[in-house]
DRENPA-3360 file (N, C-alpha, C; in nm, 2 decimals, always signed):
BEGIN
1 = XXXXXXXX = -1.22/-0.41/-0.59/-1.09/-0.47/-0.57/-1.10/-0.62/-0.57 ~ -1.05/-0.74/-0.69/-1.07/-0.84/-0.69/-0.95/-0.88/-0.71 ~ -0.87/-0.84/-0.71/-0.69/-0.90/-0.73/-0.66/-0.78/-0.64 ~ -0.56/-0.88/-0.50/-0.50/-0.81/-0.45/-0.29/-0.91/-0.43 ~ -0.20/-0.84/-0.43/-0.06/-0.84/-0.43/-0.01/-0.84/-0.31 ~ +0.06/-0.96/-0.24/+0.09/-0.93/-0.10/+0.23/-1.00/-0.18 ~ +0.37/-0.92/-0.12/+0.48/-0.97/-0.15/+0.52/-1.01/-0.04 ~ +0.57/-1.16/+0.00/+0.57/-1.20/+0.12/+0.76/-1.20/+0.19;
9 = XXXXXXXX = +0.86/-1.20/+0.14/+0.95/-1.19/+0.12/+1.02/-1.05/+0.16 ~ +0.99/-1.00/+0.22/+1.06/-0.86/+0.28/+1.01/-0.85/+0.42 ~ +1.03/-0.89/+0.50/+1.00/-0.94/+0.66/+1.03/-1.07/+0.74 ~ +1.07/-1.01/+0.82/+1.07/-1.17/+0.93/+0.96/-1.26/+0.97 ~ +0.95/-1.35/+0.99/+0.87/-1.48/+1.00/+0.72/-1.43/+1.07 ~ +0.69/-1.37/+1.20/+0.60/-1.39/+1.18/+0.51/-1.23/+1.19 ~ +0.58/-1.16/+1.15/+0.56/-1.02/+1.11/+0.45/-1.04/+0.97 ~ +0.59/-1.12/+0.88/+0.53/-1.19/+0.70/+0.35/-1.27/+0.75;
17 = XXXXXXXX = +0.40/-1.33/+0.87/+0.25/-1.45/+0.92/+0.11/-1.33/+0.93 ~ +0.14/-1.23/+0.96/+0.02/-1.10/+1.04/-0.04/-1.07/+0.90 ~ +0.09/-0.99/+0.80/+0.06/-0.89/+0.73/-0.01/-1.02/+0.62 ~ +0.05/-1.13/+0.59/-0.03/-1.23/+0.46/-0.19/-1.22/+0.57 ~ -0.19/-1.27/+0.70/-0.31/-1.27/+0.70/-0.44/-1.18/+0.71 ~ -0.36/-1.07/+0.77/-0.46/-0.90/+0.75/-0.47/-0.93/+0.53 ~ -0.40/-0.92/+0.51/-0.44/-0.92/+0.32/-0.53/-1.03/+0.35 ~ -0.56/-1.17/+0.37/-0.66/-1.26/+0.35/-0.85/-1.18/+0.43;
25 = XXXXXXXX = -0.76/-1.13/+0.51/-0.91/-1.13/+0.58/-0.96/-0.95/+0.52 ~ -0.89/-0.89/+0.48/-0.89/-0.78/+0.43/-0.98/-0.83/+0.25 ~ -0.94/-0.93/+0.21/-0.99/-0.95/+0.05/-1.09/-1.06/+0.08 ~ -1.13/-1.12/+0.24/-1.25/-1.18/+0.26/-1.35/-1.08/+0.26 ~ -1.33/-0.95/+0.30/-1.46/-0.84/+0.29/-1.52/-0.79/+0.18 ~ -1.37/-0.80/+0.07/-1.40/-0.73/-0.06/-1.44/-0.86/-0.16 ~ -1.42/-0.96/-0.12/-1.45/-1.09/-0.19/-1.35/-1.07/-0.28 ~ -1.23/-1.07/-0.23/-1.12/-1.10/-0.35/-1.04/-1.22/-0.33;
33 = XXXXXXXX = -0.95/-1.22/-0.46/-0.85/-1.32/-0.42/-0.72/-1.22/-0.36 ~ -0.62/-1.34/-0.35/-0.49/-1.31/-0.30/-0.36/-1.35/-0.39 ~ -0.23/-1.25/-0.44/-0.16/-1.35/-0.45/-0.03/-1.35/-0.38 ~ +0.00/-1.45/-0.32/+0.09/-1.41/-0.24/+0.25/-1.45/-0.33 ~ +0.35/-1.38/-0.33/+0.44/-1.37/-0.41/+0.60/-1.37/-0.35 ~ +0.69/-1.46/-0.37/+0.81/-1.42/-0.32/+0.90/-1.44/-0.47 ~ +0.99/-1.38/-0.46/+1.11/-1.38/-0.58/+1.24/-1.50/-0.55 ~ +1.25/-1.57/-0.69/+1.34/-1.66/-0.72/+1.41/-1.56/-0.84;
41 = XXXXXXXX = +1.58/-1.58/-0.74/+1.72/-1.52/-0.83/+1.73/-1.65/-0.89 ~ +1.73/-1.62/-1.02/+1.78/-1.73/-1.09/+1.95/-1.70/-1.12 ~ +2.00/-1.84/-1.09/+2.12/-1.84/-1.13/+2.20/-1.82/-1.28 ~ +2.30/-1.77/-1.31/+2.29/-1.74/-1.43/+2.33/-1.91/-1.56 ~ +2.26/-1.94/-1.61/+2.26/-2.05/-1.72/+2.38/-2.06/-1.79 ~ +2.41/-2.19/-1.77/+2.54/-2.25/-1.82/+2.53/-2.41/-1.78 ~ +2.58/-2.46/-1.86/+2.63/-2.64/-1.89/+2.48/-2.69/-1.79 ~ +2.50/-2.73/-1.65/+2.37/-2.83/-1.59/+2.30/-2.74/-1.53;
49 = XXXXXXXX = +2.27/-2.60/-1.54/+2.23/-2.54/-1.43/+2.09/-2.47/-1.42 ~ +2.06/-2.46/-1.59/+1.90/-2.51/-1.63/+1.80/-2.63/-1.52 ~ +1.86/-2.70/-1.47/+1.77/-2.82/-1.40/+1.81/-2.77/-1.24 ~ +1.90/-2.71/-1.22/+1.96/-2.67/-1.09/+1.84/-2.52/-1.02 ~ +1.83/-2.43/-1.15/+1.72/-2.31/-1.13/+1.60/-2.39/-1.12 ~ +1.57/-2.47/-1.18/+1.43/-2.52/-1.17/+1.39/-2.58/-1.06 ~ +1.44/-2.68/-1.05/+1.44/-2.69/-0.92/+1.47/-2.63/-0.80 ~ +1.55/-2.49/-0.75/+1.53/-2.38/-0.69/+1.39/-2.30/-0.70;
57 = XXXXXXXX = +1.36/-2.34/-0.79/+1.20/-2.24/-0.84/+1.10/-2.33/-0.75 ~ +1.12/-2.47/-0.76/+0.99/-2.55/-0.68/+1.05/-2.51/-0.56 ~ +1.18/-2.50/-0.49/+1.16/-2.48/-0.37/+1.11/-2.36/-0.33 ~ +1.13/-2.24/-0.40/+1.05/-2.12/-0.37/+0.90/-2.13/-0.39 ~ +0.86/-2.23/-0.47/+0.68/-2.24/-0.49/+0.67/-2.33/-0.35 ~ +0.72/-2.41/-0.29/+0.69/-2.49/-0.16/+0.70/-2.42/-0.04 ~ +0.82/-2.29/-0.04/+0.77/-2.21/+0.06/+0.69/-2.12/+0.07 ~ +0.64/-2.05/-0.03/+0.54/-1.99/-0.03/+0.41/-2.09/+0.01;
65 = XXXXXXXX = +0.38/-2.20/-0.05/+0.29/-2.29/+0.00/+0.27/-2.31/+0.14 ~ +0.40/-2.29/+0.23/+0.39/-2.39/+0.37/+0.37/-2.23/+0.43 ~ +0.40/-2.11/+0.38/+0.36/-2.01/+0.44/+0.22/-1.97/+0.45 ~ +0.15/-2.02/+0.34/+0.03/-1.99/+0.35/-0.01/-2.12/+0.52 ~ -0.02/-2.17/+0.50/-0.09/-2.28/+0.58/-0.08/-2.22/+0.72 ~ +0.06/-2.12/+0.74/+0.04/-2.05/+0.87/-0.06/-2.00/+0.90 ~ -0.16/-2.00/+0.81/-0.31/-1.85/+0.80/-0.38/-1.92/+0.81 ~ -0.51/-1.86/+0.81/-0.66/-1.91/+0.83/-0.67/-1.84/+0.68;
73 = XXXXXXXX = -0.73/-1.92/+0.61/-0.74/-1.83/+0.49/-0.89/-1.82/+0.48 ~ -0.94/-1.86/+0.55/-1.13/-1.82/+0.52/-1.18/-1.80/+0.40 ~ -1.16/-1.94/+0.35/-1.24/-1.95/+0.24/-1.18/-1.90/+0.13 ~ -1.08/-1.81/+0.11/-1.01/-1.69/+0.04/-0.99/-1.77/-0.06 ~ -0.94/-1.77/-0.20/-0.83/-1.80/-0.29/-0.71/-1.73/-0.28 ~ -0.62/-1.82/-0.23/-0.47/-1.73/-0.19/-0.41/-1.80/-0.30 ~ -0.34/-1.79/-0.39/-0.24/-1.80/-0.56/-0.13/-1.81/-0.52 ~ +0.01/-1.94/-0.41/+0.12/-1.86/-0.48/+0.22/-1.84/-0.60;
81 = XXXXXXXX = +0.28/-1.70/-0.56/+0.35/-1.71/-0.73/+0.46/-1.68/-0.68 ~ +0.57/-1.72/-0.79/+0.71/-1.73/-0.78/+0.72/-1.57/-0.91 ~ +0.83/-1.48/-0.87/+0.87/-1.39/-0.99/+1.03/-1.43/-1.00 ~ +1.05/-1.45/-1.13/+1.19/-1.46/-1.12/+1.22/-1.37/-1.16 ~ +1.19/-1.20/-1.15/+1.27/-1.07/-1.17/+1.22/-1.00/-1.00 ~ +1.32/-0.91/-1.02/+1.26/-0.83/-0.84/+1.16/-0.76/-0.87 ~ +1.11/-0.74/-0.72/+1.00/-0.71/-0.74/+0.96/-0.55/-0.81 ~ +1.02/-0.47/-0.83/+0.96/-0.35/-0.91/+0.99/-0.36/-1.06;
89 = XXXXXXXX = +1.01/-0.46/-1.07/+1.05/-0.51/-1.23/+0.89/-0.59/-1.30 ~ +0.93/-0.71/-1.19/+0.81/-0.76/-1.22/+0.65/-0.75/-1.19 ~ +0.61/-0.69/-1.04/+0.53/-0.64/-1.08/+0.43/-0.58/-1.13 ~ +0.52/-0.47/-1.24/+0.44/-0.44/-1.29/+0.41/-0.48/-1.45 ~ +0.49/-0.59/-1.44/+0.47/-0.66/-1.57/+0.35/-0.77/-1.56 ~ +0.32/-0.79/-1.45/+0.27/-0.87/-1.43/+0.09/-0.80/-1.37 ~ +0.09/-0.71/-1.33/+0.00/-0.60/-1.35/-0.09/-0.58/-1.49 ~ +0.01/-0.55/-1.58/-0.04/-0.56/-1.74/-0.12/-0.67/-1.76;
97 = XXXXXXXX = -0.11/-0.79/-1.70/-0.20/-0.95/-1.76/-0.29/-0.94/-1.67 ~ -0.29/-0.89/-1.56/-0.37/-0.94/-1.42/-0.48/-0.81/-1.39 ~ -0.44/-0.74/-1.38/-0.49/-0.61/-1.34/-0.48/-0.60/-1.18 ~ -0.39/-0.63/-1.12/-0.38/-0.60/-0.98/-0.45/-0.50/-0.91 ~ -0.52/-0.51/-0.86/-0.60/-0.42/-0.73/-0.55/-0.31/-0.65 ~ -0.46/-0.39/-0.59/-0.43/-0.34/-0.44/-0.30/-0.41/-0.43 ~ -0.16/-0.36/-0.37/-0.03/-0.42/-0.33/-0.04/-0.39/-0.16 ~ -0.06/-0.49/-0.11/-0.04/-0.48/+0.05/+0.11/-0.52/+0.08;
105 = XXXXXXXX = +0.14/-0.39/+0.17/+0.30/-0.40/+0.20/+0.30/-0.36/+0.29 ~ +0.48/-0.34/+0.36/+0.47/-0.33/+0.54/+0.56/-0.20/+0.56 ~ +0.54/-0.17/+0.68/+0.61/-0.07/+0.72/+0.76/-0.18/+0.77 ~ +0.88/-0.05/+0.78/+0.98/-0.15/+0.88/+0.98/-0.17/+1.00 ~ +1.04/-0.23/+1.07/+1.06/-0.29/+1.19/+0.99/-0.17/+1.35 ~ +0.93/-0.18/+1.40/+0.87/-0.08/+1.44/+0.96/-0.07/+1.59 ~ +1.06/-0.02/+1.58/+1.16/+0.01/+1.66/+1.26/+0.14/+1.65 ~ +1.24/+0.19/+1.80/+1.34/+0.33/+1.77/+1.43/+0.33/+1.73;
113 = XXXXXXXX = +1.53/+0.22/+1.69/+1.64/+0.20/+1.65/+1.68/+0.21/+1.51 ~ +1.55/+0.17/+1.45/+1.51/+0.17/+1.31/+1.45/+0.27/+1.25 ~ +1.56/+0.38/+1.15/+1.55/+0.47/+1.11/+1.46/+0.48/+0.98 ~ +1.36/+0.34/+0.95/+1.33/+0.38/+0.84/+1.16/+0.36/+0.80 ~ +1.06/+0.45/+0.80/+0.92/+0.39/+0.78/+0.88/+0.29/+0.73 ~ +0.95/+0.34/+0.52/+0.95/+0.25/+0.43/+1.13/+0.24/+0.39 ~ +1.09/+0.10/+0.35/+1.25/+0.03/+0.29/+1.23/+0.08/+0.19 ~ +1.39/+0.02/+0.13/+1.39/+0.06/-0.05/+1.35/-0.02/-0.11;
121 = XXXXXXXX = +1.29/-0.15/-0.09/+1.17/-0.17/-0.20/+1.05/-0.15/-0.20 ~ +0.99/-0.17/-0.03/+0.85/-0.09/-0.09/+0.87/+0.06/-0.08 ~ +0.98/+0.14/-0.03/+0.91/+0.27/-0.11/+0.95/+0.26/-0.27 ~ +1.04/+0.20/-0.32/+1.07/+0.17/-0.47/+0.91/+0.17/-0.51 ~ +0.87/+0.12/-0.45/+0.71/+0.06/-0.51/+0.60/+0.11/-0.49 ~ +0.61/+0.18/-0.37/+0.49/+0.31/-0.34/+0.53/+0.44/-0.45 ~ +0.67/+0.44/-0.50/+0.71/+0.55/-0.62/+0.68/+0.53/-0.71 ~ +0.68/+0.36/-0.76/+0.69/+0.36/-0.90/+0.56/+0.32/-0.93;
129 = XXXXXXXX = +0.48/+0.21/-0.88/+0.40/+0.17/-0.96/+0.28/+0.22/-0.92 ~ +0.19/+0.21/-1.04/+0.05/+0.24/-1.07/-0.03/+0.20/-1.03 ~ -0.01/+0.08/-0.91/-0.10/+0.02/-0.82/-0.14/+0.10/-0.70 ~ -0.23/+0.10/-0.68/-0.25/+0.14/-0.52/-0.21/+0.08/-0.43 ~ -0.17/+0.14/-0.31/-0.07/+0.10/-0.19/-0.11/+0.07/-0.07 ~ -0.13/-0.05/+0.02/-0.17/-0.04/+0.15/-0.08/-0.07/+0.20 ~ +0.00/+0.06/+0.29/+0.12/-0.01/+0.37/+0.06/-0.06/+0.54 ~ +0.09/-0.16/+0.58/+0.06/-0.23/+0.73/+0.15/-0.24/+0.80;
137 = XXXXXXXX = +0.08/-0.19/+0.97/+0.23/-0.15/+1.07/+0.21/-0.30/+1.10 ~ +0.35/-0.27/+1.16/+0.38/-0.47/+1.19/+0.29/-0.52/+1.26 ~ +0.23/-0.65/+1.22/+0.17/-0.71/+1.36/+0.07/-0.66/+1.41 ~ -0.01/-0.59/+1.26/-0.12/-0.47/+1.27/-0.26/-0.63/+1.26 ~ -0.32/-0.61/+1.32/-0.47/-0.73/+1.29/-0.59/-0.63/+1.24 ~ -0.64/-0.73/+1.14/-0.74/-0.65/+1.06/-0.84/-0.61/+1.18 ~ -0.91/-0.50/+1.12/-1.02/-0.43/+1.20/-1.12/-0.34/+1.08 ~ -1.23/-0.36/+1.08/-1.31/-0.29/+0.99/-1.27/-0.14/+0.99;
145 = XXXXXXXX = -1.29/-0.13/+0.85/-1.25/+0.07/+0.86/-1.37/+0.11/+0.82 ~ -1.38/+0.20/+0.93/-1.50/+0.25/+0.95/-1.48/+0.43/+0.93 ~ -1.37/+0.46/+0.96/-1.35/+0.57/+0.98/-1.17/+0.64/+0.91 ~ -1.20/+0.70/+0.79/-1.12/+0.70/+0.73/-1.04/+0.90/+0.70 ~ -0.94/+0.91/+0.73/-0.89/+1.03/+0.70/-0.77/+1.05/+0.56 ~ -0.85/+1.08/+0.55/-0.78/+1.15/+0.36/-0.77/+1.29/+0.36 ~ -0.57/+1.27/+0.34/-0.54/+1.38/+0.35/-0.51/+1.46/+0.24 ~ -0.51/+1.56/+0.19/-0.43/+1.64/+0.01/-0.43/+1.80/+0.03;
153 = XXXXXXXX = -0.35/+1.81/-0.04/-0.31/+1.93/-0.06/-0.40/+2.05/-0.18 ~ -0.40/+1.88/-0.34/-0.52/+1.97/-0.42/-0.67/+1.92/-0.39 ~ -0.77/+1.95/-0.41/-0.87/+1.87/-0.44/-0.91/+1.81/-0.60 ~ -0.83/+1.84/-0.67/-0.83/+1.80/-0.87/-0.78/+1.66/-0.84 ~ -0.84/+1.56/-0.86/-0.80/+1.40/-0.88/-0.81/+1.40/-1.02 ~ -0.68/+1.36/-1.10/-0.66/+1.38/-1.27/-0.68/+1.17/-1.31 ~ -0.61/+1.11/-1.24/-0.62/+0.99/-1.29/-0.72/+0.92/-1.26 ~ -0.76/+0.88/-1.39/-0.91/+0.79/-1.42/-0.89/+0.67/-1.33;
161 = XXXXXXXX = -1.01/+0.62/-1.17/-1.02/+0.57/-1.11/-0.96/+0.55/-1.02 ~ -0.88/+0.65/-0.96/-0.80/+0.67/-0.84/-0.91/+0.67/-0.74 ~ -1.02/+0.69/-0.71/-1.08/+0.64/-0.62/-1.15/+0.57/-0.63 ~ -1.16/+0.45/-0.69/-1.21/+0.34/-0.70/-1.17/+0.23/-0.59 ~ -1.05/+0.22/-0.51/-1.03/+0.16/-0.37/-1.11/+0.24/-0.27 ~ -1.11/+0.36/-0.26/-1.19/+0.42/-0.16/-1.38/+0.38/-0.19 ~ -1.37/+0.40/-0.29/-1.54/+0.38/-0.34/-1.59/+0.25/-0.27 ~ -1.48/+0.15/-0.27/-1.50/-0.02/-0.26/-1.52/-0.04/-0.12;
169 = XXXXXXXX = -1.43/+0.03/-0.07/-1.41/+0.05/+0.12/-1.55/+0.11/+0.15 ~ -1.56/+0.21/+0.07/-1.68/+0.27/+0.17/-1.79/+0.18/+0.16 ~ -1.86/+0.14/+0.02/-1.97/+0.02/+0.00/-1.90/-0.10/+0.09 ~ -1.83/-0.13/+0.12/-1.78/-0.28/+0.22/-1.82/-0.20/+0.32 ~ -1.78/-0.12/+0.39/-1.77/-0.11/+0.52/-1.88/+0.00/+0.62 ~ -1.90/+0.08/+0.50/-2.02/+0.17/+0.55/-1.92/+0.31/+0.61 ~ -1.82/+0.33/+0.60/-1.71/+0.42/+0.61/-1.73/+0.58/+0.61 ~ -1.67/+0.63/+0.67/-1.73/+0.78/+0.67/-1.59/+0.84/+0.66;
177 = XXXXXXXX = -1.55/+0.93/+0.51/-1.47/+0.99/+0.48/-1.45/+1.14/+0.59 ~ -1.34/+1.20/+0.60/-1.30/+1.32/+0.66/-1.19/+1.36/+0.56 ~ -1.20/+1.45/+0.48/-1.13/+1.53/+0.38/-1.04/+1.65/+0.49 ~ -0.95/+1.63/+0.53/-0.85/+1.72/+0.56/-0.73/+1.79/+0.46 ~ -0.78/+1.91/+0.43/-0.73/+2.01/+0.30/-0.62/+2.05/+0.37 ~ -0.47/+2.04/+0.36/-0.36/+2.13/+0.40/-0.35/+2.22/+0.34 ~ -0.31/+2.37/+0.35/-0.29/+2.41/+0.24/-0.13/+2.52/+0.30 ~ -0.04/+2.49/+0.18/+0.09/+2.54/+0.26/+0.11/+2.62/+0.13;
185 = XXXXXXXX = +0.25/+2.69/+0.17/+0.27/+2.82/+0.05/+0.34/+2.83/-0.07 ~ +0.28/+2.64/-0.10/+0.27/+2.63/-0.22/+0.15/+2.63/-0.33 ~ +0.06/+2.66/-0.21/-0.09/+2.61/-0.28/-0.11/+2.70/-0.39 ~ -0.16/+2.63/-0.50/-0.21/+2.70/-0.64/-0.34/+2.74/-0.64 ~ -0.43/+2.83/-0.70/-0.55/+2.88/-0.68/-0.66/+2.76/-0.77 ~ -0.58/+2.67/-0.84/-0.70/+2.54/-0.89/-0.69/+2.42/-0.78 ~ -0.58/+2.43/-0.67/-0.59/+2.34/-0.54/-0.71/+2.31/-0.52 ~ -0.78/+2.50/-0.46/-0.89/+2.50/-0.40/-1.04/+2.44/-0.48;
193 = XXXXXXXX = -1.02/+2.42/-0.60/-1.12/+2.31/-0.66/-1.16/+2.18/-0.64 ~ -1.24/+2.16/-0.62/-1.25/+2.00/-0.57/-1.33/+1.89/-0.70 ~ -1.25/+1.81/-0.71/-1.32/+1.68/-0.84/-1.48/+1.64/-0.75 ~ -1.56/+1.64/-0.88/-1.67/+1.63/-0.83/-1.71/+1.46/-0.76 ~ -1.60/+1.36/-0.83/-1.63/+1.25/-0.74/-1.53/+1.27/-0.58 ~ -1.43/+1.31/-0.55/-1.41/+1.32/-0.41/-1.49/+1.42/-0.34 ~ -1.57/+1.51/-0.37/-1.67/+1.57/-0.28/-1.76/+1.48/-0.27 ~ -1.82/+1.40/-0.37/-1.95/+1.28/-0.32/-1.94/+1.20/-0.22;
201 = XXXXXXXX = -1.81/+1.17/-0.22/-1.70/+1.06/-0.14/-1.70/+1.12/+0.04 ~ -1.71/+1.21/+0.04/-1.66/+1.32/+0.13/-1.79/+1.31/+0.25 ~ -1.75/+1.32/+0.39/-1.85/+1.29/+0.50/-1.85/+1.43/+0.58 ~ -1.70/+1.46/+0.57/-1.65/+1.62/+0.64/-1.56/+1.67/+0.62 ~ -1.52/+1.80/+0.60/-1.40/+1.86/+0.55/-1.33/+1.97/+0.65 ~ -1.26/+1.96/+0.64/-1.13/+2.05/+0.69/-1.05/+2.12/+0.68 ~ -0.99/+2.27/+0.68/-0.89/+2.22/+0.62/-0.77/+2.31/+0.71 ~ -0.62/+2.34/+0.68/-0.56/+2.36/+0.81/-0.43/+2.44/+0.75;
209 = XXXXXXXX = -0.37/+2.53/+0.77/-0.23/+2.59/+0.70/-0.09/+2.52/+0.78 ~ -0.06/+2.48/+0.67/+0.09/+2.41/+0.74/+0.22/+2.42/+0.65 ~ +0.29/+2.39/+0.70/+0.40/+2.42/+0.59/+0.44/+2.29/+0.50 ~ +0.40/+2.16/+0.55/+0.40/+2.06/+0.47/+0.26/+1.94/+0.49 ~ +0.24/+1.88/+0.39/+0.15/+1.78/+0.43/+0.17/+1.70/+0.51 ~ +0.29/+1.68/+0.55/+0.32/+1.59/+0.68/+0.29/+1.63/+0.81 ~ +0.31/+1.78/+0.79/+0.27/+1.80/+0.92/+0.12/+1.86/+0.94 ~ +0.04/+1.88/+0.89/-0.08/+1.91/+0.85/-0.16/+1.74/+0.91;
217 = XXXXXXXX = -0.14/+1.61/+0.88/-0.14/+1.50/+0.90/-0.10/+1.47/+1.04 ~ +0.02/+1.51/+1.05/+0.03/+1.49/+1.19/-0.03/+1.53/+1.31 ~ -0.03/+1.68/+1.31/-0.11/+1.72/+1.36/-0.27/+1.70/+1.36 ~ -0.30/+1.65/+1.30/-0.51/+1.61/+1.29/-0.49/+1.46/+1.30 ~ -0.40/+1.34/+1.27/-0.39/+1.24/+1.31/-0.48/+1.17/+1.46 ~ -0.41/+1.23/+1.55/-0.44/+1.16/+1.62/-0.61/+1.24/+1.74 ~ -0.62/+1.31/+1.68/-0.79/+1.42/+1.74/-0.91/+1.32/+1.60 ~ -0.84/+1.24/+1.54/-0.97/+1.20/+1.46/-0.98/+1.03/+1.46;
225 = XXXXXXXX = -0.89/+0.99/+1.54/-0.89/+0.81/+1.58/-0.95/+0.73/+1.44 ~ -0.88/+0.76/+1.27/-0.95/+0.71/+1.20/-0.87/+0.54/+1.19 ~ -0.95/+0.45/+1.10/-0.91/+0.31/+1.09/-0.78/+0.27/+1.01 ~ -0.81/+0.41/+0.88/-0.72/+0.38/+0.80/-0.68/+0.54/+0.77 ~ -0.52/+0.58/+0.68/-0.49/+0.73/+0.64/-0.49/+0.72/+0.49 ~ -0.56/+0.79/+0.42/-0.56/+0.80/+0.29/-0.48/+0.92/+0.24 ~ -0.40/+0.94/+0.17/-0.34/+0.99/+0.05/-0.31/+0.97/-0.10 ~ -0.23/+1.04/-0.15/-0.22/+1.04/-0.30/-0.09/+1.04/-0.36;
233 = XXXXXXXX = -0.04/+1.00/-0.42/+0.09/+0.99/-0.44/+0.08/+1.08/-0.62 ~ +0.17/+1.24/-0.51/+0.22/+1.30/-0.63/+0.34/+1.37/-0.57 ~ +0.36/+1.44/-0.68/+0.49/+1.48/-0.69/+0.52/+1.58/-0.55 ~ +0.41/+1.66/-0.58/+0.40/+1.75/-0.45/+0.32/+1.75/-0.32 ~ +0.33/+1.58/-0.32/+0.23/+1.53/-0.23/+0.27/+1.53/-0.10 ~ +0.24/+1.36/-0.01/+0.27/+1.35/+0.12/+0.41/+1.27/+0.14 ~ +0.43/+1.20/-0.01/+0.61/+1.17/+0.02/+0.67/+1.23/-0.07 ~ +0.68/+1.34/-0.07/+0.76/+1.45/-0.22/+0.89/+1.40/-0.09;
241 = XXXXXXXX = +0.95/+1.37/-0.05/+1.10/+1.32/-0.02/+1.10/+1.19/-0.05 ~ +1.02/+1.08/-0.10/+1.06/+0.97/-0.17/+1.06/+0.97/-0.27 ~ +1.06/+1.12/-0.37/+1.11/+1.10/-0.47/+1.26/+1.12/-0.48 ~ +1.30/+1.18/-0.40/+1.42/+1.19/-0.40/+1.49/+1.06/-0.35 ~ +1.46/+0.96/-0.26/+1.52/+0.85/-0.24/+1.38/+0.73/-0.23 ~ +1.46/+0.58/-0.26/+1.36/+0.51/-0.20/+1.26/+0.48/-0.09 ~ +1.35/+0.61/+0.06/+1.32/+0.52/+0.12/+1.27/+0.66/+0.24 ~ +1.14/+0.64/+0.29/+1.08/+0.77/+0.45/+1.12/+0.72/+0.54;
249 = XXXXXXXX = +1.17/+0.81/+0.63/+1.20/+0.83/+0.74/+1.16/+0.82/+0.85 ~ +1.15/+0.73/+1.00/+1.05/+0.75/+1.07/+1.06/+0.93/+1.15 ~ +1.15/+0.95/+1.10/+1.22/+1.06/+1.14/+1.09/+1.17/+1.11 ~ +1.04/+1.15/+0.97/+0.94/+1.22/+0.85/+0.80/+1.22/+0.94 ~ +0.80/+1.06/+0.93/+0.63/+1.05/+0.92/+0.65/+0.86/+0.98 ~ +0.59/+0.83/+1.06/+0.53/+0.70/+1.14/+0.38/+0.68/+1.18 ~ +0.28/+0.58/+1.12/+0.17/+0.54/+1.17/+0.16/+0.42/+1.22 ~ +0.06/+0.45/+1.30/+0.01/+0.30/+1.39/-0.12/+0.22/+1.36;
257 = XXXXXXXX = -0.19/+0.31/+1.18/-0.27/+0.25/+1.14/-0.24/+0.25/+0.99 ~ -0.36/+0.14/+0.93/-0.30/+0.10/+0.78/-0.29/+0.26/+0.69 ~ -0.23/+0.26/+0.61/-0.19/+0.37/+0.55/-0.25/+0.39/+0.37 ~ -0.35/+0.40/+0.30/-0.35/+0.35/+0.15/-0.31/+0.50/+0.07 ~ -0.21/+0.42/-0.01/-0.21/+0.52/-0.11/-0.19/+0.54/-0.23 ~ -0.32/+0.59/-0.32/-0.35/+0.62/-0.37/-0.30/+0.66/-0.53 ~ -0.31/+0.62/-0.64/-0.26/+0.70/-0.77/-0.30/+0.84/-0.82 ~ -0.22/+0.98/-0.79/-0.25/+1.13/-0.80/-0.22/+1.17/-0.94;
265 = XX = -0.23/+1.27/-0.95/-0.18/+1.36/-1.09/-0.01/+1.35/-1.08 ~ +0.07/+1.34/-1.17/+0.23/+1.32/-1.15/+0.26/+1.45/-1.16;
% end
């Protein structure tokens, strides 16, 4: 992972201060860069208003500037960038030139009040794009992952280099995977196959009957104290209800550690 995506612009001040700097110190391990990114609405063009957007554009490139300086950037290359489309528009347009890594994004507001894990744009974004996902609870500070639980339903990984963030984690960190198999009464009899690179990957296996992956997760969550929760984003995966809306529920599913997830079979 050498390009990683932190959208700074969907959180409060110093929630945005935590999560930019878990991504810096997070791409100091992997020796990456950063780019940190907020969106400019351009006004719609007519008579003087060409010089009026532009200059709205430098003020969006000056705050992203003065946000970085909140951080310790450790040496890091932190990039910022202005998009003038929203963000599930642009980037994955911008993905195409760059080859983006990794999108570090946040959970919501970590309050019982607050009925929602992911918003509607990053779960927009944990849905749509092709990037891999690290969502971060608020105010979460980096900590080596050492100890990692990856959850699924099949063992068949169909897209070419879907474990390539895990592969990177474990050479950085020395990481010891735990494969926890749910298997509920949908499972198909090619489930029980396993892709020959997530068995290599693999430290210990499990596996548990449940009626959903959520709760299969939930339940082994907190008996295995791992750093990070790994899954896969498919159809019949661990948010098969974000396909139906943008946005999980803490109602669903709430963690208190980084969450990555993964590109599955669709």
């Amino acid at each position: 992972m050498k390009n990683i995506l932190i959208p700074l612009g969907l959180s409060e001040s110093k929630v945005r201060t935590a999560r930019l700097q878990y991504a810096i110190d997070f791409a100091k391990e992997l020796n990456a860069k950063v780019y940190a990114v907020e969106v400019f609405k351009e006004l719609p063009r007519s008579g003087s208003l060409p010089s009026v957007n532009q200059a709205l554009k430098g003020i969006a490139a000056s705050w992203i500037e003065e946000e970085i300086t909140k951080v310790d950037t450790k040496g890091v290359e932190v990039i910022p960038l202005v998009f003038e489309e929203e963000l599930l528009e642009a980037i994955p347009k911008f993905n195409l030139k760059h080859s983006i890594d990794l999108l570090v994004l946040g959970a919501e507001v970590h309050d019982i009040k607050e009925p929602c894990f992911l918003g509607e744009t990053t779960g927009g974004l944990v849905k749509k794009t092709e990037i891999p996902v690290l969502i971060i609870p608020q105010m979460y500070t980096f900590k080596p992952i050492h100890k990692i639980l990856m959850a699924v339903k099949s063992g068949t990984v169909k897209k070419k280099n879907s474990l390539t963030p895990i592969k990177e984690i474990l050479s950085t960190f020395g990481s010891e995977v735990k494969l926890l198999q749910v298997k509920t009464a949908e499972q198909l009899p090619e489930d029980s196959e396993f892709t020959k690179d997530l068995g290599e990957i693999v430290s210990t296996y499990k596996s548990t009957d449940n009626a959903t992956l959520f709760q299969g997760v939930l339940e082994h969550l907190n008996e295995n104290y791992p750093n990070l929760l790994c899954v896969f984003r498919r159809k019949r995966g661990f948010f098969a209800k974000l396909w139906e809306k943008n946005t999980v529920l803490k109602k669903d599913f709430d963690s208190r550690i980084p969450l990555l997830v993964l590109r599955g079979s669709d």
